[in-house]
C-alpha positions as CSV (number, residue, x, y, z in Angstrom):
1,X,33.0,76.3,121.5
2,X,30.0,77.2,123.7
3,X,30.1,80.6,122.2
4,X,30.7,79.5,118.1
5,X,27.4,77.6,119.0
6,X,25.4,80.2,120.4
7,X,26.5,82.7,117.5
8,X,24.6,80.1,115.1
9,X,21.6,79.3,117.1
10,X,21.1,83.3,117.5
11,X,21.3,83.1,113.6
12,X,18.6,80.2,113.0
13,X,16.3,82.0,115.9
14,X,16.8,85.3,113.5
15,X,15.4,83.1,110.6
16,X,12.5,81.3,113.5
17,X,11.7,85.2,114.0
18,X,11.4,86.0,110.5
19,X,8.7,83.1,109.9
20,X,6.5,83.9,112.7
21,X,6.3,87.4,111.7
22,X,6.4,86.7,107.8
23,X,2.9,88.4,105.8
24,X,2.3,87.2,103.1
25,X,3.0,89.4,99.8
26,X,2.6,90.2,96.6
27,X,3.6,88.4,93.4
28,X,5.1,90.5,90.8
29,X,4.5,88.4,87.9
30,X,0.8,87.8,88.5
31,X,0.8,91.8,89.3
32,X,2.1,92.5,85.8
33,X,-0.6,90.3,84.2
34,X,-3.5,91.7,86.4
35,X,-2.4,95.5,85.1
36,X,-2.4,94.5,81.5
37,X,-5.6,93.1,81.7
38,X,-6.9,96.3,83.1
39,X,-4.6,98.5,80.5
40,X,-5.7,96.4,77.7
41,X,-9.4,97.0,78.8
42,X,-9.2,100.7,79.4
43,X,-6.5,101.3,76.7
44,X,-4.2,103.1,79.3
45,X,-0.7,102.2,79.1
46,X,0.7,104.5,81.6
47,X,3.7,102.9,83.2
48,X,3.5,99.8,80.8
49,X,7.5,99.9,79.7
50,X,9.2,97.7,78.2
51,X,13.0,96.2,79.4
52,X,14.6,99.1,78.6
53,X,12.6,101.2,80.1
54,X,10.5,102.8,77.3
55,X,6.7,103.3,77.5
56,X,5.2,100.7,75.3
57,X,2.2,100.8,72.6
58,X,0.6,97.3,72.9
59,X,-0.1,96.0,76.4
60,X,0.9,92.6,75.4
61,X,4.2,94.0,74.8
62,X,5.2,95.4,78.3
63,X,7.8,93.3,80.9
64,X,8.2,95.9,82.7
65,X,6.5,98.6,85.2
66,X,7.3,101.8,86.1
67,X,8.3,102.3,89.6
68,X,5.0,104.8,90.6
69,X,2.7,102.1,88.9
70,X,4.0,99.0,91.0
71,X,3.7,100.7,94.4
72,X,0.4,102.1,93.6
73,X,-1.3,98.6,92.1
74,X,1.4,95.9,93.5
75,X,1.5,97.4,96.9
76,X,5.1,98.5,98.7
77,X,4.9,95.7,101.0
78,X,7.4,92.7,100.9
79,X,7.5,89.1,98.9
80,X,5.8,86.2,100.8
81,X,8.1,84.8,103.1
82,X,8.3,81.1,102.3
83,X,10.7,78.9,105.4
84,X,11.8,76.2,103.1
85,X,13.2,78.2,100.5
86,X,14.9,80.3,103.8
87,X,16.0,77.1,105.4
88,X,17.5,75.8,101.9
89,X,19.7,79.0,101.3
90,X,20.6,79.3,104.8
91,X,21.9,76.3,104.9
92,X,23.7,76.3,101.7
93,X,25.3,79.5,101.2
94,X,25.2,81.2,104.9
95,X,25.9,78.4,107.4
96,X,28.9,76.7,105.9
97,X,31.1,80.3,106.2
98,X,29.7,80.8,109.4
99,X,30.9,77.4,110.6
100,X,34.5,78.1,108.9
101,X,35.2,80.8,111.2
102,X,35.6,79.0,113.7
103,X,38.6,77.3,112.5
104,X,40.1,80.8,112.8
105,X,42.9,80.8,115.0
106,X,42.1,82.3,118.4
107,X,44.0,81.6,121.6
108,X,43.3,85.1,123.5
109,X,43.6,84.9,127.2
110,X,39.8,86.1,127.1
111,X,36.6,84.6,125.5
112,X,35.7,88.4,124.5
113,X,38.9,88.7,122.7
114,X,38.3,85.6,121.2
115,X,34.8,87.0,119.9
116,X,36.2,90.1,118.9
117,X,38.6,88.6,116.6
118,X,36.4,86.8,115.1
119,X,33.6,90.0,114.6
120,X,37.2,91.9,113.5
121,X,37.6,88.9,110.5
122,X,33.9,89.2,109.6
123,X,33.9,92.7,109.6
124,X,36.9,93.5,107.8
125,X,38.1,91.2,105.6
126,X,40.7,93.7,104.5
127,X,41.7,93.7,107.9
128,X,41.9,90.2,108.2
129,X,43.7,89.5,105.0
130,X,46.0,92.5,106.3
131,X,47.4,90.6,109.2
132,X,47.9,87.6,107.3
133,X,49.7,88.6,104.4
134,X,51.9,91.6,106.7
135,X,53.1,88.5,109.2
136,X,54.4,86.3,106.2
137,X,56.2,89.5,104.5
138,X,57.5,90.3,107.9
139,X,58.8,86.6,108.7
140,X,59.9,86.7,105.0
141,X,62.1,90.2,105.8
142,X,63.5,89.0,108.7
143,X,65.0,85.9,107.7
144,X,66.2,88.0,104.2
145,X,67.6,90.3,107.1
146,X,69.7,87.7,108.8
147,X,70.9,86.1,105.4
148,X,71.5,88.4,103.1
149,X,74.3,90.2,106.3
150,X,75.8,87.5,106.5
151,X,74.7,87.0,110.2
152,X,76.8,83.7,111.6
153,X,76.7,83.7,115.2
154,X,75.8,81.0,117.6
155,X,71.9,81.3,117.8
156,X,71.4,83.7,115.2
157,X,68.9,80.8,113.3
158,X,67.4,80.4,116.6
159,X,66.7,84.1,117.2
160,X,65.2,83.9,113.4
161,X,62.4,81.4,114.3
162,X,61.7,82.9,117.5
163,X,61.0,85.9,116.2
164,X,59.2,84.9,113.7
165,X,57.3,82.9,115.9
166,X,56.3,85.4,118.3
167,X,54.3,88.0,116.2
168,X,51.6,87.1,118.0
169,X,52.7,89.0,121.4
170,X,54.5,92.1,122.3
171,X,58.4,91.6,122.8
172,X,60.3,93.6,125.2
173,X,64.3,93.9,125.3
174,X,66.0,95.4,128.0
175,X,69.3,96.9,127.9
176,X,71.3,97.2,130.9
177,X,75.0,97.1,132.3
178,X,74.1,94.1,134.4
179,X,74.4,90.3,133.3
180,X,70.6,89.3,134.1
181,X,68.9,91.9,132.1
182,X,71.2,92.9,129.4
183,X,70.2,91.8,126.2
184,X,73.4,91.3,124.5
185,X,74.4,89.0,127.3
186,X,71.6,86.9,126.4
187,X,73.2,87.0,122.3
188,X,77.0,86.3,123.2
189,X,77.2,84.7,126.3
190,X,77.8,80.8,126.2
191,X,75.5,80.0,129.3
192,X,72.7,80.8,127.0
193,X,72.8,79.0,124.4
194,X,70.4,76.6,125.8
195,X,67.5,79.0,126.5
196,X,67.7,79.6,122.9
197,X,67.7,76.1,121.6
198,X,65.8,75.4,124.2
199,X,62.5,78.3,123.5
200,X,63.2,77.8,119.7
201,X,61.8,73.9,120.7
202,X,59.5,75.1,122.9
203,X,57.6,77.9,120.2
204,X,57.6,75.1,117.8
205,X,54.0,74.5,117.4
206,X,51.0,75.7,115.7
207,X,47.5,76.1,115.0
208,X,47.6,73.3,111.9
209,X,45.2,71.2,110.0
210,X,42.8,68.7,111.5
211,X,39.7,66.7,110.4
212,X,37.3,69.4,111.5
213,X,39.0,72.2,109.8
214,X,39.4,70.3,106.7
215,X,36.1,69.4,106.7
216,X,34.6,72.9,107.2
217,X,36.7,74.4,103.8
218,X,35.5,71.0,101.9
219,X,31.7,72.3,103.0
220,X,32.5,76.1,101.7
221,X,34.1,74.7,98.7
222,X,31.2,72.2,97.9
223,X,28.3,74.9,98.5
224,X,30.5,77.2,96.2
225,X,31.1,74.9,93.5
226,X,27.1,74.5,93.3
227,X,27.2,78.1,93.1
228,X,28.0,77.3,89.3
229,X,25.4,74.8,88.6
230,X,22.7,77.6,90.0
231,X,23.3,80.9,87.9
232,X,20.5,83.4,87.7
233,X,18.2,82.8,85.1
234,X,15.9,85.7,85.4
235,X,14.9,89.0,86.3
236,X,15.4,87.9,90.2
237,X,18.8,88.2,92.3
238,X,20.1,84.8,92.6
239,X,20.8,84.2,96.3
240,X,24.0,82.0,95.4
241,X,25.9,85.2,94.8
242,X,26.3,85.6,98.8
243,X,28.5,82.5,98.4
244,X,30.9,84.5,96.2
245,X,30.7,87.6,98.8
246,X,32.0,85.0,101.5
247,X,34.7,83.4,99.2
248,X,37.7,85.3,101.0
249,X,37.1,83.2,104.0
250,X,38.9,80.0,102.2
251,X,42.0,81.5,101.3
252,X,42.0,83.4,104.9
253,X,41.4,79.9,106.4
254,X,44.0,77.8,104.5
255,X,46.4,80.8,104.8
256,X,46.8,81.0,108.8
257,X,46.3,76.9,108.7
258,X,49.2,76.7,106.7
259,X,51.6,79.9,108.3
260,X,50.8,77.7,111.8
261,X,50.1,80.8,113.9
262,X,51.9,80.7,117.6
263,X,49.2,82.4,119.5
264,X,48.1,80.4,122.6
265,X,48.8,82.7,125.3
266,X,48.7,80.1,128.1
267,X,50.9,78.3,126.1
268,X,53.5,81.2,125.1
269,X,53.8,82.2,128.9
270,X,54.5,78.8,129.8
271,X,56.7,77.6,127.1
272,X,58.6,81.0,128.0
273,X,58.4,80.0,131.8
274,X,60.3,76.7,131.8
275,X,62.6,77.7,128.7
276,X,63.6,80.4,131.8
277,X,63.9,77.4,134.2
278,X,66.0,75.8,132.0
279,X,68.6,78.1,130.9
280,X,69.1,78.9,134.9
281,X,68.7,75.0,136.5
282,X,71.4,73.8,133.9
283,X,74.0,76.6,134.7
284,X,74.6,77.8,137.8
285,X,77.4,80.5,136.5
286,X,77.8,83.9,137.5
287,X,78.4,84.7,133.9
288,X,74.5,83.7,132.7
289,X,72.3,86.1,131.0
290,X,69.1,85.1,132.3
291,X,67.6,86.9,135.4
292,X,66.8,85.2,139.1
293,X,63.0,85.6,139.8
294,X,63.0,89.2,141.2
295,X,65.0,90.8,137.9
296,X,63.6,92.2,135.1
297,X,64.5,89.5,132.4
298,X,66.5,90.7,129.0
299,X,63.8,89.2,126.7
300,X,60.0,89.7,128.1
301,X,56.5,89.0,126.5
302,X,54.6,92.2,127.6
303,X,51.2,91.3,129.6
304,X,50.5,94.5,130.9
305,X,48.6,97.5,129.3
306,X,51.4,99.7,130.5
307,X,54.0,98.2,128.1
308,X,52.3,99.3,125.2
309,X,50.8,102.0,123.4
310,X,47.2,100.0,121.9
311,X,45.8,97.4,124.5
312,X,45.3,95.2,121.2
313,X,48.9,94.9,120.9
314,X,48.1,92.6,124.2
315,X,45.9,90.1,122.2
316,X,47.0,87.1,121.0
317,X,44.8,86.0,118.1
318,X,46.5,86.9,114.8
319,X,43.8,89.5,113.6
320,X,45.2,91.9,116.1
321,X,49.1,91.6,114.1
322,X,48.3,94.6,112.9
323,X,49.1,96.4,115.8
324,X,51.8,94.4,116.7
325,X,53.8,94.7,113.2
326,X,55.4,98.5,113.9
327,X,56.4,97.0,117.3
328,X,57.5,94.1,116.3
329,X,59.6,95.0,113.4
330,X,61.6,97.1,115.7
331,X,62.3,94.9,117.7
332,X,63.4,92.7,115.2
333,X,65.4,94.9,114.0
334,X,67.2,95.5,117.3
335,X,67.9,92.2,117.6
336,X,69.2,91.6,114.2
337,X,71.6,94.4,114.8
338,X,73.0,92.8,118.5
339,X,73.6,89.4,115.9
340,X,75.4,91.7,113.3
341,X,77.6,93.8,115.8
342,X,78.6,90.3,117.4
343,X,78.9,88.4,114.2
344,X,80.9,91.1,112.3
345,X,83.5,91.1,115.3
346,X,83.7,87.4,115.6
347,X,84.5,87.1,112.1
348,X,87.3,90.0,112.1
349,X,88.6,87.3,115.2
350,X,87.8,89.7,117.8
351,X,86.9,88.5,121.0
352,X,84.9,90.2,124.1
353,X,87.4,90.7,126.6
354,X,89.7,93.8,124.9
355,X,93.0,92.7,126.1
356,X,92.1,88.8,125.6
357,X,93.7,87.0,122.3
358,X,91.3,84.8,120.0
359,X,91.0,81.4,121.1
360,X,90.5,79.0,118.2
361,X,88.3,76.6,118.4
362,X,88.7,72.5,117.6
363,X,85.9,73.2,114.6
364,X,86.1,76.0,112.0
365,X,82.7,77.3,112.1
366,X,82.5,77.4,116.0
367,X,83.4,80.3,118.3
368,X,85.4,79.2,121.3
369,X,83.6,79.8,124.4
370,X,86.2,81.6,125.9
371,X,86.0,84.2,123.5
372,X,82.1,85.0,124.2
373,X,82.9,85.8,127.5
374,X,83.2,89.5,129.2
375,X,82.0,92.5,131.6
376,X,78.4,93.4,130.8
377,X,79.8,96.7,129.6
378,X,82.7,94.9,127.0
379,X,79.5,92.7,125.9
380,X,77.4,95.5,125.2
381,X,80.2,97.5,123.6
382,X,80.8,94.3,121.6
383,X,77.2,94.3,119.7
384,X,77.5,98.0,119.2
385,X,77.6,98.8,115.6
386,X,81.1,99.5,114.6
387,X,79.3,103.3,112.3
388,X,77.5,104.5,115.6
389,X,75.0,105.5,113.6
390,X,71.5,105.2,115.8
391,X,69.0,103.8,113.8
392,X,65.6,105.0,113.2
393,X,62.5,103.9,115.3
394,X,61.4,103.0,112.1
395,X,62.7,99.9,110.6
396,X,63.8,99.6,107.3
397,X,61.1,98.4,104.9
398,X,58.3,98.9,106.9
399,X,55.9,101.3,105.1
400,X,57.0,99.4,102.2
401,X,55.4,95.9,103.5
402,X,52.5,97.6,104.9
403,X,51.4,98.8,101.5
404,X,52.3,95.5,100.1
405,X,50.1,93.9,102.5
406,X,47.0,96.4,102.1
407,X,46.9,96.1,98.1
408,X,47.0,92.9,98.5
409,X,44.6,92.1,101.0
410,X,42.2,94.5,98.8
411,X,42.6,93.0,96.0
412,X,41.1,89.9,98.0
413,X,38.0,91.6,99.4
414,X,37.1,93.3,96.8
415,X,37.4,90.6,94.3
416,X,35.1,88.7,96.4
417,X,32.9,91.2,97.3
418,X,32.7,93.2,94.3
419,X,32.1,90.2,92.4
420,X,29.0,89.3,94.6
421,X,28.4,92.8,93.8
422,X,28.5,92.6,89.7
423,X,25.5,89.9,89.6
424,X,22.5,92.0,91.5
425,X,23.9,95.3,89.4
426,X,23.4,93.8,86.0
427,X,20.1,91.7,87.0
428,X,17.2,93.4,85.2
429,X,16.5,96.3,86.2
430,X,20.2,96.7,86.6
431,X,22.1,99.8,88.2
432,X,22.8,99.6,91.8
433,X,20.1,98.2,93.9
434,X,19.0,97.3,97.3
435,X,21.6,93.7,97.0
436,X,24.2,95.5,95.8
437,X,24.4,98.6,97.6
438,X,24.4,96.2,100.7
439,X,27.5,94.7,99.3
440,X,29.0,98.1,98.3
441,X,28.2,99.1,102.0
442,X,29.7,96.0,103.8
443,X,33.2,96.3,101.5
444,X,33.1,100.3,102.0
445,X,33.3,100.0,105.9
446,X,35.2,96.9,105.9
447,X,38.1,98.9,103.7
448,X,37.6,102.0,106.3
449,X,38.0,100.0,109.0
450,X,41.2,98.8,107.7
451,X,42.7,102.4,107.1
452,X,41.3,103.6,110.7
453,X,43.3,100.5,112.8
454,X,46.5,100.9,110.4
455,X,46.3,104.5,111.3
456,X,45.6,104.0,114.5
457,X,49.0,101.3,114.9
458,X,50.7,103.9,113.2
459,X,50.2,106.6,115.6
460,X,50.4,104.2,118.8
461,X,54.1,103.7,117.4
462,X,54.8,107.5,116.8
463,X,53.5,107.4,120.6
464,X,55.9,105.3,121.9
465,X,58.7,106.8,120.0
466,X,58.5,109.6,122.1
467,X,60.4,110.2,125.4
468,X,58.6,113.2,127.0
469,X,54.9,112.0,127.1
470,X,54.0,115.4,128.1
471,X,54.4,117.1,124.7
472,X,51.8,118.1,122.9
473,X,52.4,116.2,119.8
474,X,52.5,112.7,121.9
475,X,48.9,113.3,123.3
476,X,47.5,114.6,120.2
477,X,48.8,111.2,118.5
478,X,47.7,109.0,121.1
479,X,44.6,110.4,121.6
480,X,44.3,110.1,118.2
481,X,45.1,106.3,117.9
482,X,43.0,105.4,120.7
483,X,40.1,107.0,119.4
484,X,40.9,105.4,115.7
485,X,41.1,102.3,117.1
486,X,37.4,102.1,119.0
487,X,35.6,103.5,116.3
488,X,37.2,100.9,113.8
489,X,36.3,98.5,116.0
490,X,32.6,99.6,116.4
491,X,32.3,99.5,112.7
492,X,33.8,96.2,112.5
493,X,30.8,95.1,115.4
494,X,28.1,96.9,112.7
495,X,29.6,95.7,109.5
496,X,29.6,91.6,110.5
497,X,26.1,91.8,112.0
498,X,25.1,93.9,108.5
499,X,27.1,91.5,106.6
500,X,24.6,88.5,108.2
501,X,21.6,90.4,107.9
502,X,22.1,91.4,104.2
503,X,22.4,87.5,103.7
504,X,19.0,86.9,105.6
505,X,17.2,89.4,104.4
506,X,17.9,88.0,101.0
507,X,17.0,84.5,101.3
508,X,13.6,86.0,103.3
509,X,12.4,88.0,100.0
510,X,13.2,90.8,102.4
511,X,14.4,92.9,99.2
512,X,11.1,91.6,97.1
513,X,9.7,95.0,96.9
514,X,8.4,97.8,94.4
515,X,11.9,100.2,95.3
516,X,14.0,97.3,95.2
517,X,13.0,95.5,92.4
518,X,13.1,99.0,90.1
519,X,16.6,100.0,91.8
520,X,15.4,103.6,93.2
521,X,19.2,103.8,94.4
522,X,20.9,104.2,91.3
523,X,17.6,105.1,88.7
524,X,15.7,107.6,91.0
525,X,12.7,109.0,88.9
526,X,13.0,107.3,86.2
527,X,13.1,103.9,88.4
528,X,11.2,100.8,87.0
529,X,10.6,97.2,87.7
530,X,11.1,94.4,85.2
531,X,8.9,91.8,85.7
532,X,10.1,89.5,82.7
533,X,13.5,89.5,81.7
534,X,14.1,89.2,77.9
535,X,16.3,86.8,75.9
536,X,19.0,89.6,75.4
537,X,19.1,90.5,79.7
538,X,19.3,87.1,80.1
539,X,21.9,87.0,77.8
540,X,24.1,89.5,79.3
541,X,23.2,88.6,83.0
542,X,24.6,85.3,82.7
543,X,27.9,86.6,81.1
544,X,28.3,89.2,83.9
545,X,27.4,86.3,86.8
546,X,30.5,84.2,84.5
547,X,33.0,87.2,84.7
548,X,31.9,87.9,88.8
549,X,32.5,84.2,89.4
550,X,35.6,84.4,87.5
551,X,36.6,87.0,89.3
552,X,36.5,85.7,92.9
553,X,38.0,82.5,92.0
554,X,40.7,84.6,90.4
555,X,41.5,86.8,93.3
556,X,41.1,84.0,95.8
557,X,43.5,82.0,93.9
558,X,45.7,84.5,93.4
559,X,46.3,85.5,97.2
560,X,45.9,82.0,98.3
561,X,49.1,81.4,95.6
562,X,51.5,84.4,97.1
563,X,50.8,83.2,100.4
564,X,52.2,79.7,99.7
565,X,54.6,81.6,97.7
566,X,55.9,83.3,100.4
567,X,56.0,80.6,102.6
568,X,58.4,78.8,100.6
569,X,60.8,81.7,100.1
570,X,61.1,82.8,103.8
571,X,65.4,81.3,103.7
């Protein structure tokens, strides 16, 4: 909390800053009148244009300068900077989506990691809307996995929700011809059905709604809605349009508020703690599958940085899935295959012991417990697909769900950001401009960023697929990943605090220059300002700022809807 506050007080100093070192500047209208005057006395209308552009005749008729003109008689210094029109904005359009990330989920074991997810949200929001959407198709495949095989075996709903559960850490199975760390002991052993009913309890919490949260999205929502009763009106930038850029925060929001994220690490490590008390307080039998204190356990949340390929996969706030989501779906698989190899014998009436007889049970849909029950090695041989086929370290689907995610989460970001875009690049003089380059910039990196991590968790997988880590090929690919994954996350640092910037500088008349106002970027040369917008730019900037607004409402909506979609399709 201590930090969230200091991030905003750093941001009101920035604006403190800006008014103590503010000049005062020129005004371009009262410029335009001063040079017709003097063009009207000495009959020269050089750089006298009209709104498109075109030298005009009459000095009376000119709304517009050419760019040379306005720096050599305007000046190329800034607009006045005035603090209540700063303060105003600020507070209206910056400082409500500032305050909404803080209802992020966080729940890193670290403050830093805390930050970084947050600078990781800001600074991507591809990345942000990556992780979102790739957990709920992931959740979503899983339980499709278990249902559509037919998987009935004691647990196998519980397994389900756990997994589902626990995207937010790095799982760890271990296979081994021993009862307390062999995986498939923990599946068909009786003992342990308790630590699964009982962890399944446990995980059953979330990050969910609350006054505070609510609150914050009603604030967004508000200060967006008076977005509409504010559209630009002239040939100046309205500064509402950053309120559009930041519109992919809601539906980010809502969605992890909704999807209940499990990623408390203090609270992970202890639910998994006593659900490991339980299972071996409340049977003391040889046969148990759960490990005494000095075994390696057959189901482990990975805290060290030696477990895994891409330290991030160590974080627990949800922006970091994405490295996670390789791992995890492989793990996911593995355990839906124990289920299946268990499930397809019990329902063929097989039991575990080979030379043992079924033993039917007093109800039809239970397994007897006497026929769950066998040597480690008949256990393991009992989960072992009946093909022998081994699978791929690639589980099924995957590539397919990452590309769902990334259109997706695309389509978000640059419906919101493009749309903030639209408004500055058809304000007169339209083309792209200082606003919207800035805009262009910030969705640019932020959709780099997002192909550098997925990279990145791609070849961190590759990494870990490979048993001799000696090999050329697994040092080129971590190398690789590592480096992927710090630059990505150095431009995620750059982009949030350009992102801010590009805000303040816009409600500090930072951009009220000669080369901004005549869009040097995209006109070069032939660059001029227009002072005075006519009826007919009006016109058509207030149809464009109706199509942008449309347009991030639209693509808001839109993911906000496939989220609760999704959601509500996951059994």
């Amino acid at each position: 909390m201590r930090l969230r506050i200091s991030v905003l007080l750093l941001i009101r100093y920035l604006g403190l800053l800006l008014l103590v070192q503010a000049v005062a500047g020129f005004n371009f209208t009262q410029c335009l009148i001063d040079i017709v005057e003097n063009a009207t006395a000495t009959q020269n209308f050089a750089g006298l244009l009209n709104g498109d552009g075109y030298p005009v005749s009459n000095a009376s008729d000119a709304t517009a300068i050419s760019y040379l003109l306005c720096t050599s008689i305007c000046g190329s210094g800034v607009g006045a900077f005035e603090w209540p029109e700063f303060s105003q904005d600020f507070n209206a359009w910056l400082l409500p989506s500032l305050a909404l990330i803080s209802q992020l989920p966080f729940g890193a074991q670290y403050r830093l990691d805390n930050i970084m997810s947050a600078v990781l949200t800001v600074g991507s929001p591809a990345l942000a809307g990556y992780s979102l959407f790739i957990t709920l198709l992931n959740s979503r495949w899983i339980n499709r996995r278990f249902s559509s095989q037919s998987v009935d075996y004691p647990n196998s709903l519980s397994a389900v929700f756990i997994l589902s559960s626990l995207q937010q850490v790095p799982l760890r199975l271990h296979f081994h011809h021993v009862y307390d760390s062999n995986f498939p002991s923990l599946v068909v052993l009786p003992e342990n059905d308790s630590w699964w009913k009982y962890f399944s309890e446990l995980v059953d919490y979330g990050h969910t709604w609350s006054v505070a949260s609510a609150i914050s999205i009603a604030w967004v929502v508000v200060a967006f809605i008076l977005t509409v009763a504010n559209p630009p009106s002239g040939a100046y930038a309205s500064d509402s349009q950053t309120g559009t850029m930041w519109l992919w925060l809601i539906p980010i929001v809502v969605g992890w508020l909704q999807l209940s994220p499990k990623c408390d690490f203090d609270r992970l490590r202890a639910a998994y703690d006593r659900a490991d008390r339980y299972a071996r307080t409340g049977h003391a039998d040889t046969h148990i599958g759960m490990s005494p204190p000095s075994a390696p356990r057959a189901l482990t949340i990975t805290t060290t940085e030696g477990d895994v390929m891409s330290p991030d996969e160590l974080l627990t706030p949800p922006v970091f899935n994405y490295s996670r989501s390789l791992r995890w779906a492989s793990t996911a698989e593995t355990v839906f295959l124990v289920f299946k190899g268990a499930s397809g014998k019990a329902q063929s009436r097989i039991p575990v012991r080979s030379e043992a007889e079924w033993v039917e049970s007093d109800y039809i849909k239970d397994i007897h417990p006497s026929n769950r029950r066998g040597s480690p090695r008949e256990i393991t041989a009992y989960c072992v697909q009946p093909d022998g086929v081994r699978r791929s370290h690639w589980a099924p689907g995957v590539f397919t769900r990452m590309a769902v995610a990334s259109c997706t989460s695309l389509a978000l970001q640059w419906g919101t950001v493009g749309a903030a875009v639209i408004v500055p690049y058809f304000t007169p003089t339209t083309r792209i401009g200082c606003r919207s380059l800035g805009y262009l910039v910030y969705g640019g990196i932020s959709t780099l960023i997002l192909a550098m991590l997925l990279m990145s968790s791609i070849l961190a997988h590759y990494s870990a697929s490979h048993f001799k880590r000696t090999s050329l090929s697994f040092r080129i690919a971590s190398t690789s990943s590592h480096w992927l994954r710090r630059v990505g996350k150095l431009l995620a640092i750059i982009n949030s605090i350009l992102v801010v910037l590009a805000s303040v500088f816009q409600y500090s008349s930072v951009y009220d220059t000669c080369f901004c106002a005549s869009n040097v970027i995209g006109r070069g040369k032939a660059a001029y300002a227009v002072i005075i917008a006519t009826t007919a730019q009006v016109a058509q900037l207030k149809a464009a700022w109706i199509a942008a607004f449309v347009l991030a409402c639209t693509s808001a909506t839109i993911f906000l809807g496939f989220v609760n979609l999704l959601l509500h399709t996951q059994l």
